[in-house]
PAVOBA-837642 format. One record per residue (C-alpha): x, y, z; residue in three letters; residue number from 1. Coordinates in nm, 2 decimals. Layout:
N
[rec [X Y Z] 'ALA' NUM]
...
This chain:
385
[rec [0.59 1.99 -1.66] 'UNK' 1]
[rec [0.50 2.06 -1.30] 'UNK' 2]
[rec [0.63 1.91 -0.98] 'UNK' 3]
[rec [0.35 1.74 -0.77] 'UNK' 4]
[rec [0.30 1.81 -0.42] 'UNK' 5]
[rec [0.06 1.65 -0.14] 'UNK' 6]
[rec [-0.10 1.90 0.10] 'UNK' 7]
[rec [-0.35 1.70 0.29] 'UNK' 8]
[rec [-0.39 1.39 0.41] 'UNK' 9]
[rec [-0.70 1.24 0.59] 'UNK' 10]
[rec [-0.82 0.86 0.70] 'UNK' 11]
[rec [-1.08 0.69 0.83] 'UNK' 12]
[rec [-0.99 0.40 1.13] 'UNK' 13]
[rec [-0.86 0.09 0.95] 'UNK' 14]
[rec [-1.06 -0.23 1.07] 'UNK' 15]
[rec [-1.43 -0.27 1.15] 'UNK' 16]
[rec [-1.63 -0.03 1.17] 'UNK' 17]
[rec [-2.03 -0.13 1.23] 'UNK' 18]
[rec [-2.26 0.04 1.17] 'UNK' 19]
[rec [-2.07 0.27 0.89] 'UNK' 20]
[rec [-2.08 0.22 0.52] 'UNK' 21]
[rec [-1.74 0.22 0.34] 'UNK' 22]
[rec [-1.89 0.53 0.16] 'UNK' 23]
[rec [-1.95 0.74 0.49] 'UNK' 24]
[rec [-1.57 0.64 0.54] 'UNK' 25]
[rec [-1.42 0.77 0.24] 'UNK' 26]
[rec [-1.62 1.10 0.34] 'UNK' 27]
[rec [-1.53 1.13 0.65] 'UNK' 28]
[rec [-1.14 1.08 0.52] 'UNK' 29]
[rec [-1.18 1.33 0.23] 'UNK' 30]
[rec [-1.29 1.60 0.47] 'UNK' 31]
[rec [-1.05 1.53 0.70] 'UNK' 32]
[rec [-0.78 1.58 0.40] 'UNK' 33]
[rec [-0.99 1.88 0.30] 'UNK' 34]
[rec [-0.93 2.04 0.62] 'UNK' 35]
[rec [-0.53 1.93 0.71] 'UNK' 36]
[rec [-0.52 2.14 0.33] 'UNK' 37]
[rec [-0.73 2.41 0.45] 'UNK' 38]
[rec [-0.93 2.37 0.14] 'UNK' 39]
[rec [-1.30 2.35 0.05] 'UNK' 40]
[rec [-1.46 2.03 -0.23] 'UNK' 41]
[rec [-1.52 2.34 -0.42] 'UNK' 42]
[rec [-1.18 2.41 -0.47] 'UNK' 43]
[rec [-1.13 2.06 -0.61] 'UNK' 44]
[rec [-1.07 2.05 -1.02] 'UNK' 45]
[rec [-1.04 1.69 -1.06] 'UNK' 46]
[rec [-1.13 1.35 -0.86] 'UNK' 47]
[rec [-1.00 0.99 -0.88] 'UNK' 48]
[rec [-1.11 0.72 -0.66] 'UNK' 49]
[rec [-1.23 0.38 -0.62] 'UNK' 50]
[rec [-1.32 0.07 -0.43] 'UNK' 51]
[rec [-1.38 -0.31 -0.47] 'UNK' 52]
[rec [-1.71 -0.39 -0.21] 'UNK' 53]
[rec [-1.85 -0.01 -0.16] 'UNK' 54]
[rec [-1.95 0.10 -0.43] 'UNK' 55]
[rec [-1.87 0.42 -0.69] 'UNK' 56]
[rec [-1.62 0.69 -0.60] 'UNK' 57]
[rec [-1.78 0.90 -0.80] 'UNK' 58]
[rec [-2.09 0.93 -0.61] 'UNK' 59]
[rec [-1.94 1.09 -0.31] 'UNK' 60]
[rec [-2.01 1.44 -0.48] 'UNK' 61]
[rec [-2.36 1.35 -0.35] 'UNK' 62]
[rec [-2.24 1.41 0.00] 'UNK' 63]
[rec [-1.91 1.69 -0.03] 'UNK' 64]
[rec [-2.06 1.88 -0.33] 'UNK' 65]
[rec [-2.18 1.91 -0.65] 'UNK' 66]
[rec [-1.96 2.14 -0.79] 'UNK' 67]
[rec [-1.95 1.90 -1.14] 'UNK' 68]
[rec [-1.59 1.88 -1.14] 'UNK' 69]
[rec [-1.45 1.59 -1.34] 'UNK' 70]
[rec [-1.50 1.24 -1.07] 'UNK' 71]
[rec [-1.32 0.96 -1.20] 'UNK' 72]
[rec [-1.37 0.57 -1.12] 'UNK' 73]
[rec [-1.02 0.34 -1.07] 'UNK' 74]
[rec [-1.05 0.00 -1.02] 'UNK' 75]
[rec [-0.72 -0.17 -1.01] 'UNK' 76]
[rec [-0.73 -0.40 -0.72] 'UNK' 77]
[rec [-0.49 -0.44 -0.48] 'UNK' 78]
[rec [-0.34 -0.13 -0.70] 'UNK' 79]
[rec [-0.67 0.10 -0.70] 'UNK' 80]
[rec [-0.54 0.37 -0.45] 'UNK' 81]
[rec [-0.24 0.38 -0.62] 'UNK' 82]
[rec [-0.32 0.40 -0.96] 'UNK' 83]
[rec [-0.57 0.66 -0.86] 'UNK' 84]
[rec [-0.26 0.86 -0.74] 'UNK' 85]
[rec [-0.11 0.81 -1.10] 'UNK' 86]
[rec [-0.40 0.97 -1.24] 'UNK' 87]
[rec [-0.41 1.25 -1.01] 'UNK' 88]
[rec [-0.01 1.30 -1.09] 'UNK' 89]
[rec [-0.05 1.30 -1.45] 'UNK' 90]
[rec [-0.30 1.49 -1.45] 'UNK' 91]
[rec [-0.11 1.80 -1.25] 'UNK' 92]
[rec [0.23 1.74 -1.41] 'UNK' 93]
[rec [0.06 1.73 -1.79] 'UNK' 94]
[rec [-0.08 2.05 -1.67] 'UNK' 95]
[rec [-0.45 1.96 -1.76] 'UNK' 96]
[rec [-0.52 2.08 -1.34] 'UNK' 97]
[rec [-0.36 2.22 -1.05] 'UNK' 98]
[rec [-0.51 2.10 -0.77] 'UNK' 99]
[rec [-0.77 1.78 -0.68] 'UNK' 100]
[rec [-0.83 1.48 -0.46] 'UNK' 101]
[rec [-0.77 1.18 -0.43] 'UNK' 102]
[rec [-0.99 0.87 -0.28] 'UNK' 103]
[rec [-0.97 0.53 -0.17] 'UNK' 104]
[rec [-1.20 0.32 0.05] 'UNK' 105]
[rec [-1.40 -0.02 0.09] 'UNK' 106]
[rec [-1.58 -0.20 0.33] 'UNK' 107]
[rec [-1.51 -0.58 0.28] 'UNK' 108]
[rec [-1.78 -0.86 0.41] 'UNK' 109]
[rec [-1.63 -1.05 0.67] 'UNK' 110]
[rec [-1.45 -1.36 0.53] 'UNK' 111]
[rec [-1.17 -1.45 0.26] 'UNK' 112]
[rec [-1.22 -1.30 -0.05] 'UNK' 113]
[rec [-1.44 -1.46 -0.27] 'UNK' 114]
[rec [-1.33 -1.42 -0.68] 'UNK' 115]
[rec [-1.48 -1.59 -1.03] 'UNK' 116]
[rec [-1.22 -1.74 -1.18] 'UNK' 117]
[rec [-1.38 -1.61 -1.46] 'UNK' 118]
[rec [-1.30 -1.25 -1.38] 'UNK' 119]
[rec [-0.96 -1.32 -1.44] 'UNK' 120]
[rec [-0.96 -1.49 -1.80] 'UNK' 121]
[rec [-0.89 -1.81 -1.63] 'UNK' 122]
[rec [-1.11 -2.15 -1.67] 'UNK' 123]
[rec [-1.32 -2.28 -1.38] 'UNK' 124]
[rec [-1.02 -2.54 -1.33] 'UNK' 125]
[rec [-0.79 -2.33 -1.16] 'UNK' 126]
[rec [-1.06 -2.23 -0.87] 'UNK' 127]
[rec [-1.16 -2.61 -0.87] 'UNK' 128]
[rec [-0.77 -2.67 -0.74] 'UNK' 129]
[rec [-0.78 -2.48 -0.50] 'UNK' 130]
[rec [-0.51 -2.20 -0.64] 'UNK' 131]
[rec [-0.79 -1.88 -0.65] 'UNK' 132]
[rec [-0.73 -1.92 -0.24] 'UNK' 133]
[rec [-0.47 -1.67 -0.22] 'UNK' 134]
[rec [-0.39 -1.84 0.14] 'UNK' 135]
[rec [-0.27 -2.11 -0.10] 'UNK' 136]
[rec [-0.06 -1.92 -0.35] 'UNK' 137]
[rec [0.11 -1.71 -0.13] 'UNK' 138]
[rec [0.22 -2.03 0.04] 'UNK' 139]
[rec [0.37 -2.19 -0.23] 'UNK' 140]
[rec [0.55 -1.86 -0.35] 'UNK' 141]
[rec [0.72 -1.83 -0.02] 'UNK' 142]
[rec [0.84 -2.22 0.01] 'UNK' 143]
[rec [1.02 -2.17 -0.30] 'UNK' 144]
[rec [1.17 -1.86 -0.22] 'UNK' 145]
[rec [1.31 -1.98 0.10] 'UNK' 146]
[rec [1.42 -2.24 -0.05] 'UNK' 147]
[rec [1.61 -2.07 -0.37] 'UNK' 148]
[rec [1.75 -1.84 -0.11] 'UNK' 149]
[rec [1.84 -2.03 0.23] 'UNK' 150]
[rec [1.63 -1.84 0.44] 'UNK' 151]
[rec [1.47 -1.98 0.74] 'UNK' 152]
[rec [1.14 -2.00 0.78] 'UNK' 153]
[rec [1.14 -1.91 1.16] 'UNK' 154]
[rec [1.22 -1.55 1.01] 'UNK' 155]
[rec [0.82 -1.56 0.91] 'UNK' 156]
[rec [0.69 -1.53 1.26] 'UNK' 157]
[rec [0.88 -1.19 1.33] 'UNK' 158]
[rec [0.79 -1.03 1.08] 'UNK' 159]
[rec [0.47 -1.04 1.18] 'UNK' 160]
[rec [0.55 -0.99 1.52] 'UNK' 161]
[rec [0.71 -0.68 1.41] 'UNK' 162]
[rec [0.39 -0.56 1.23] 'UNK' 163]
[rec [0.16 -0.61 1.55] 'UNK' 164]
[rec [0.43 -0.45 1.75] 'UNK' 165]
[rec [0.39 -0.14 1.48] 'UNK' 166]
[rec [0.03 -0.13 1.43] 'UNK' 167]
[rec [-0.01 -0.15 1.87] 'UNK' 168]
[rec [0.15 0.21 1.82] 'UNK' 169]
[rec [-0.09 0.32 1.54] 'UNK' 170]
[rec [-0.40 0.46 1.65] 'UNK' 171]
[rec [-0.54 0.36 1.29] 'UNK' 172]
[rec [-0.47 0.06 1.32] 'UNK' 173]
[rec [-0.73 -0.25 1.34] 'UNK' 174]
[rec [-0.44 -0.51 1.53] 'UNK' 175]
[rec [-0.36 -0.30 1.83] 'UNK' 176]
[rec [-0.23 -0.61 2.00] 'UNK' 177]
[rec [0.13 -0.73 2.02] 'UNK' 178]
[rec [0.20 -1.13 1.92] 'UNK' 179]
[rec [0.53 -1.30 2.06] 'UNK' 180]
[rec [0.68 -1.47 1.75] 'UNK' 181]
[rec [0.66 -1.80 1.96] 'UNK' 182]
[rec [0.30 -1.74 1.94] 'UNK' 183]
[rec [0.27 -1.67 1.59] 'UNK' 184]
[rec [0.48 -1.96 1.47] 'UNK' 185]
[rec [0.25 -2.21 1.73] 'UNK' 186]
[rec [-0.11 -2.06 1.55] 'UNK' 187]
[rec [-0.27 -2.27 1.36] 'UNK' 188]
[rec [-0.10 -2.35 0.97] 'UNK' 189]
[rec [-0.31 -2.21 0.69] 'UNK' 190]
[rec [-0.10 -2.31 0.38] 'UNK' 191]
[rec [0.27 -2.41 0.46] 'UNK' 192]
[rec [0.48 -2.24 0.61] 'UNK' 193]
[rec [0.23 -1.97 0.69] 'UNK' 194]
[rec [0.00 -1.98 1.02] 'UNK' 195]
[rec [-0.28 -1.77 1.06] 'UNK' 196]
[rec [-0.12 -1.49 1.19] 'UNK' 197]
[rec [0.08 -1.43 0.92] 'UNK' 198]
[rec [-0.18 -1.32 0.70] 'UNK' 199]
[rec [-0.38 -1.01 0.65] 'UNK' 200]
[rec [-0.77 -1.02 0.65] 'UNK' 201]
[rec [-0.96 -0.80 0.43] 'UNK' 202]
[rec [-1.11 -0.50 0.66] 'UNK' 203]
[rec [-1.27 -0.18 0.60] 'UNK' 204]
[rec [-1.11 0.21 0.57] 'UNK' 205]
[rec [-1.06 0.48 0.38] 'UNK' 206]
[rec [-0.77 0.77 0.28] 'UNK' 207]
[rec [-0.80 1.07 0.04] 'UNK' 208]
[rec [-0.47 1.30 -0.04] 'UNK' 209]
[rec [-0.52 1.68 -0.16] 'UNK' 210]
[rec [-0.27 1.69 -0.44] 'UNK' 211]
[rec [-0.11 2.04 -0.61] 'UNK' 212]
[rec [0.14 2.18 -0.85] 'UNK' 213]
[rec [0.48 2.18 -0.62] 'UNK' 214]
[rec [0.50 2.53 -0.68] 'UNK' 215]
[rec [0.16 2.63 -0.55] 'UNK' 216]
[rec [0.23 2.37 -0.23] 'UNK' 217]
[rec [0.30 2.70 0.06] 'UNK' 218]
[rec [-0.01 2.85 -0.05] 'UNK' 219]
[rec [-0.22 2.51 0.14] 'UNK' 220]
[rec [0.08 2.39 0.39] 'UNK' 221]
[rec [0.42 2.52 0.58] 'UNK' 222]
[rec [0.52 2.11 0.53] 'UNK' 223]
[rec [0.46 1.97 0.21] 'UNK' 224]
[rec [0.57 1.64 0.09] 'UNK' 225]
[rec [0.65 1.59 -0.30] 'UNK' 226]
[rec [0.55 1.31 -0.53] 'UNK' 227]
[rec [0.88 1.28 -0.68] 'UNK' 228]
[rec [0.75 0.94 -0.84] 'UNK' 229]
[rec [0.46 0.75 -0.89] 'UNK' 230]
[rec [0.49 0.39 -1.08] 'UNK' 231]
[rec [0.29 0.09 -1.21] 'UNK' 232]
[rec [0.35 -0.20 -1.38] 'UNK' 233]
[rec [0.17 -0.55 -1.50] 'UNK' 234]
[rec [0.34 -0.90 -1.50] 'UNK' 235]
[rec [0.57 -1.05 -1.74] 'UNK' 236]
[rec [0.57 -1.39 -1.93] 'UNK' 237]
[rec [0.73 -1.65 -1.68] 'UNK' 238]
[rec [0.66 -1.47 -1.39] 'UNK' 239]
[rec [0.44 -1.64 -1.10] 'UNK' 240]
[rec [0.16 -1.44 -0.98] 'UNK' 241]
[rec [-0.13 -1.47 -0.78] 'UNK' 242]
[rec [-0.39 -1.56 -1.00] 'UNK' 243]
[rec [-0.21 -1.67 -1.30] 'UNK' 244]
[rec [-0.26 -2.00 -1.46] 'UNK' 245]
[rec [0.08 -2.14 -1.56] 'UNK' 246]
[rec [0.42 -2.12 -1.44] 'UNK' 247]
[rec [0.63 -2.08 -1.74] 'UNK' 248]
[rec [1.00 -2.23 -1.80] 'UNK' 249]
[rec [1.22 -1.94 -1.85] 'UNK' 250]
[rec [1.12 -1.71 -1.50] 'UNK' 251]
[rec [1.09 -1.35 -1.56] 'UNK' 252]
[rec [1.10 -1.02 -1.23] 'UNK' 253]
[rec [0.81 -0.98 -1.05] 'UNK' 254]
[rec [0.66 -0.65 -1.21] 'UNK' 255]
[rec [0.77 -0.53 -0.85] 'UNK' 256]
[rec [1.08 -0.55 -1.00] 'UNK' 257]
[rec [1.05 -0.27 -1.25] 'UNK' 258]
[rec [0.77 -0.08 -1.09] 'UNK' 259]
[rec [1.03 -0.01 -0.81] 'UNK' 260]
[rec [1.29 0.02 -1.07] 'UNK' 261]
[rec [1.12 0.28 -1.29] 'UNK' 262]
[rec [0.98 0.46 -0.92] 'UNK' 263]
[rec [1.39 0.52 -0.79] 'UNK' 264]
[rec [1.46 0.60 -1.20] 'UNK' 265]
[rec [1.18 0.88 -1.22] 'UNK' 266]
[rec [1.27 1.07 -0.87] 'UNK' 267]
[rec [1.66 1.01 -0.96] 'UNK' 268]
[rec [1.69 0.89 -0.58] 'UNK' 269]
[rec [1.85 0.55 -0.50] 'UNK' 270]
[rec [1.67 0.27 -0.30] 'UNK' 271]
[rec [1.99 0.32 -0.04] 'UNK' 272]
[rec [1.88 0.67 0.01] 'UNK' 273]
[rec [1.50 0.56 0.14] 'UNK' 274]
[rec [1.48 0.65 0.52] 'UNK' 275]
[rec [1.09 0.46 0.57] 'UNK' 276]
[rec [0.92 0.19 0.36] 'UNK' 277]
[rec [0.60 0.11 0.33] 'UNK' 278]
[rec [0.57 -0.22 0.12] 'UNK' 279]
[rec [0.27 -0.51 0.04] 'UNK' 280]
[rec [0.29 -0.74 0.34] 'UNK' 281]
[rec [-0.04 -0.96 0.25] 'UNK' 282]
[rec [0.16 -1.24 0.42] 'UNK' 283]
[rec [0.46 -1.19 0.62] 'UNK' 284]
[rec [0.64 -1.41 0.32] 'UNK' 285]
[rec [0.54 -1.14 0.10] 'UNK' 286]
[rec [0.74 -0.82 0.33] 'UNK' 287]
[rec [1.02 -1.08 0.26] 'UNK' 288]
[rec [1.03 -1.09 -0.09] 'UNK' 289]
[rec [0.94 -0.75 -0.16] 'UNK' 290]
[rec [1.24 -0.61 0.04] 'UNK' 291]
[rec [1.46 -0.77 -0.21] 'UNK' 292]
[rec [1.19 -0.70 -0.51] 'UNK' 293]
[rec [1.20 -0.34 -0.45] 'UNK' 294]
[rec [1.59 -0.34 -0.44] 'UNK' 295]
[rec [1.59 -0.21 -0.05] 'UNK' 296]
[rec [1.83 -0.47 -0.01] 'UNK' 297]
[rec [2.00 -0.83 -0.18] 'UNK' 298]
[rec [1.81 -1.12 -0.20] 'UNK' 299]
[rec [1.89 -1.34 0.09] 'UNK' 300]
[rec [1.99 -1.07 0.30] 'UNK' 301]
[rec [1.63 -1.05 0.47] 'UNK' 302]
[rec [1.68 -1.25 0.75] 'UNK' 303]
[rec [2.00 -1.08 0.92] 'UNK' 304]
[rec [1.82 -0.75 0.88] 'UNK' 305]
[rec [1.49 -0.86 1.02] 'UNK' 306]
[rec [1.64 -1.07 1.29] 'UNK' 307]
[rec [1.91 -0.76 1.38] 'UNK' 308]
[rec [1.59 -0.52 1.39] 'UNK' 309]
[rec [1.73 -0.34 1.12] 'UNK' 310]
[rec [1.31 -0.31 0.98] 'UNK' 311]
[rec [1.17 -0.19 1.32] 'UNK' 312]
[rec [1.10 0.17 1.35] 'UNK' 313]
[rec [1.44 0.27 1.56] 'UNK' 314]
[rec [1.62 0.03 1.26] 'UNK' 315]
[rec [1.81 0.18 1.01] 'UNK' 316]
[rec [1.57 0.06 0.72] 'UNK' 317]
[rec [1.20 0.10 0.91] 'UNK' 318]
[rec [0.94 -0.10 0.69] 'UNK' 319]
[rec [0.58 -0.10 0.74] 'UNK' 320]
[rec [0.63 0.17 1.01] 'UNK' 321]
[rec [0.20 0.18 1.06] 'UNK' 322]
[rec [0.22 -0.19 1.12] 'UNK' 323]
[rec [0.13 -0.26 0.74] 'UNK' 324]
[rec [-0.15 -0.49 0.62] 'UNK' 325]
[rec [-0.10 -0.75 0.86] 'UNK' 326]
[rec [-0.22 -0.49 1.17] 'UNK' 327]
[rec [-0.43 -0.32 0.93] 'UNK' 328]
[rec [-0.59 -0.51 0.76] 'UNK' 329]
[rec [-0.68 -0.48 0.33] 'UNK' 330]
[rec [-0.96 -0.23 0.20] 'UNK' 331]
[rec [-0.87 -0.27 -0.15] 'UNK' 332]
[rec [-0.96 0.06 -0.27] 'UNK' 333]
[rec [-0.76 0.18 0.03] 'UNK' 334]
[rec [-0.46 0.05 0.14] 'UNK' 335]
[rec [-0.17 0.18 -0.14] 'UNK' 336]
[rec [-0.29 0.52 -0.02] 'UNK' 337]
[rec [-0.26 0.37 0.38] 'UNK' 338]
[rec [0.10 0.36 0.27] 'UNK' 339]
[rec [0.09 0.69 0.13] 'UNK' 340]
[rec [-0.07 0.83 0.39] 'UNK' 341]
[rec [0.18 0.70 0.63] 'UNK' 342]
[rec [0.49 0.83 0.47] 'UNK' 343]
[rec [0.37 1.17 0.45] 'UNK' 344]
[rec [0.32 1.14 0.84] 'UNK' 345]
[rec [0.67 1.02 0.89] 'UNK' 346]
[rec [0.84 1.29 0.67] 'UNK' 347]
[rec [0.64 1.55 0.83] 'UNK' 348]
[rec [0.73 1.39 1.20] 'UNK' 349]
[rec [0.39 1.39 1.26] 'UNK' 350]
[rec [0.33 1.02 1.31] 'UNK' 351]
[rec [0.37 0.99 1.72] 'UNK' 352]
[rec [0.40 0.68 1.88] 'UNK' 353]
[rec [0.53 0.51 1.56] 'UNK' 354]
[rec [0.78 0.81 1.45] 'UNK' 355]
[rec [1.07 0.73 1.27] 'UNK' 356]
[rec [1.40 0.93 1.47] 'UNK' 357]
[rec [1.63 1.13 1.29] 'UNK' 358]
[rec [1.39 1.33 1.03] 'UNK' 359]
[rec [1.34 1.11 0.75] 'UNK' 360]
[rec [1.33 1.28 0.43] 'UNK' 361]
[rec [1.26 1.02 0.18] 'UNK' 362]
[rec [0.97 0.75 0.19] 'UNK' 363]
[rec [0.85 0.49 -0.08] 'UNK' 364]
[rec [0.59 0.28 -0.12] 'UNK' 365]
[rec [0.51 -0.03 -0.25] 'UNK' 366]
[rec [0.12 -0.26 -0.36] 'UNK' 367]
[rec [0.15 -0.57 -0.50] 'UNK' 368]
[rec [-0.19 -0.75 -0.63] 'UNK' 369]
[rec [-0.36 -0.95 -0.83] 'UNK' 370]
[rec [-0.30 -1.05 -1.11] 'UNK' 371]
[rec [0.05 -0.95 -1.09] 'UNK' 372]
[rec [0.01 -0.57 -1.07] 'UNK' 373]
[rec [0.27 -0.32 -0.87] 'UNK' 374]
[rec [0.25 0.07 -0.75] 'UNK' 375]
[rec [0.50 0.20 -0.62] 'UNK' 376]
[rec [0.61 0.58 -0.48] 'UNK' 377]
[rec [0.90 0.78 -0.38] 'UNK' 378]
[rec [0.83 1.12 -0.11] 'UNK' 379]
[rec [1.02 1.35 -0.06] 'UNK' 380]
[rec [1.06 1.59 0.24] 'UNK' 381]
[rec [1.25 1.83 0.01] 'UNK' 382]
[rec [1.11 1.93 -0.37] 'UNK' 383]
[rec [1.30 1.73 -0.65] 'UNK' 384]
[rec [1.53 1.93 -0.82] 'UNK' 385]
């Protein structure tokens, strides 16, 4: 089986855009990645894309080519761009093509998002109490996990301090602002112990990677980055999700838990050995409990890291180094491959302002959605042996 490598990479702004459909956005982003590859849409054997709010991947060949190359839809939410990229991998390492792209984008309507129970298998009772407000959920997840691991909950407000401090150096970004953690904690609450600043909003964007057999990588690029791994998983019995109906006796991992697991398993890399970290910051609660998910560090160990700026970009373990979805905001179909997108700026050094020192060489990634889904990636600077 062949090695994967990425040999372009291209984005549209994060944020609002008016004006400027969430299709004209993936566009722009796949030509962009066209031309950081040096490569044509008729070069292209294979697509995989998708979005929630804009529509059909697929139907982008209207606008870079009708070549009638195989175009394939992923939904997934919160998991779409990355389980577009797990097409795309298994598709080059089965040996079925050697080179395609990769798409994800969406345009949200302004507002929290707005789901049918119904969607989801679950009755209309859970959306009548109130739990289908993911404001809500994410709340009571994080009281009990401070609690279970005596963390305090002052810890909330600089972590997204440290996002808006990230994403001010991001040109992508939509929250060029910086927030004093005073400031943040003093916002108005939104569902105990979060305030308002302490959550994403859903935004617009979109990212496409060129993707090729490893070997064939110097014939596109002098600075490849490999896909050493690309990983998803579903949720358990007993574990408590965002959109799931019961919380069961016995509790069961997150399916962050093995995604990440089976991610460091496949590139045979440890979690100690990742240099920049991209993971699912919906909610500053949720950085905190996926740092520990994703076995970057011990659970209950957060708060020294955090607090000793161990997860800022100079830190010794740089997390959402492009300011994550708190400054970015959440295109669904988009923002796994944001994270994607960011590591292979990093291990290139190409990322400016927000550059993590000292040459990274291995990146991972992380998407957590609903209803309990999780991506993950490991990069590599160097290709896997």
């Amino acid at each position: 089986m062949s090695g994967v490598a990425i040999v372009g990479i291209g984005m549209h702004r994060f944020g609002r855009t008016e004006g400027v459909s969430g299709r004209a956005q993936a566009v722009h982003a796949a030509r962009r990645a066209l031309d950081d590859a040096g490569l044509r849409f008729s070069d292209m054997q294979f697509g995989f894309g998708g979005s929630h709010s804009a529509g059909d991947a697929d139907t982008l060949v209207s606008e870079l080519g009708l070549t009638g190359l195989p175009f394939i839809n992923v939904a997934n939410g919160c998991a779409t761009g990355g389980s577009a990229l797990i097409a795309a991998d298994a598709a080059i390492r089965s040996g079925t093509h050697d080179l395609g792209i990769v798409i994800g984008f969406d345009k949200h309507p302004r507002g929290a998002f707005d789901t049918d129970p119904a969607d989801h298998g679950i009755g209309s009772w859970y959306g009548e109490t109130g739990m289908m407000v993911t404001t809500q959920f994410f709340g009571m997840k994080i009281q009990r996990y401070l609690h279970d691991h005596g963390i305090k909950p002052d810890v909330l407000a600089e972590v997204s301090a440290k996002a808006f401090r990230n994403g001010a150096r991001n040109p992508m970004a939509w929250r060029r602002k910086e927030m004093a953690a005073a400031e943040i904690a003093a916002a108005p609450m939104i569902s105990h112990p979060l305030t308002q600043y302490m959550y994403c909003s859903p935004a617009e964007g979109a990212v496409a990677l060129v993707l090729c057999r490893a070997e064939d990588a110097h014939h596109y690029t002098d600075r490849p980055v490999y896909l050493a791994a690309a990983t998803f998983r579903s949720r358990r019995y007993g574990s408590f999700e965002v959109f799931s109906p019961w919380l069961a006796l016995d509790r069961a991992d997150s399916p962050t838990v093995e995604a990440s697991a089976a991610a460091f398993a496949a590139a045979g890399i440890a979690p100690s050995a990742v240099d920049v970290a991209q993971i699912q910051d919906t909610e500053s609660g949720a950085e905190l409990m996926h740092m520990a998910e994703t076995g970057l560090c011990a659970h209950g160990e957060q708060e020294e890291l955090i607090l000793s700026g161990a997860t800022a970009i100079e830190g010794r373990l740089p997390i959402n180094t492009d300011g994550g979805c708190l400054a970015n905001g959440e295109p669904i179909g988009a923002s796994g491959l944001r994270q994607v997108h960011e590591n292979v700026l990093q291990l290139r050094g190409d990322a400016g302002e927000h550059q993590v020192p000292g040459n990274p060489q291995v990146g991972f990634t992380h998407v957590y959605g609903a209803p309990g889904i999780s991506a993950c990636t490991v990069l590599t600077r160097e290709e896997p042996s």
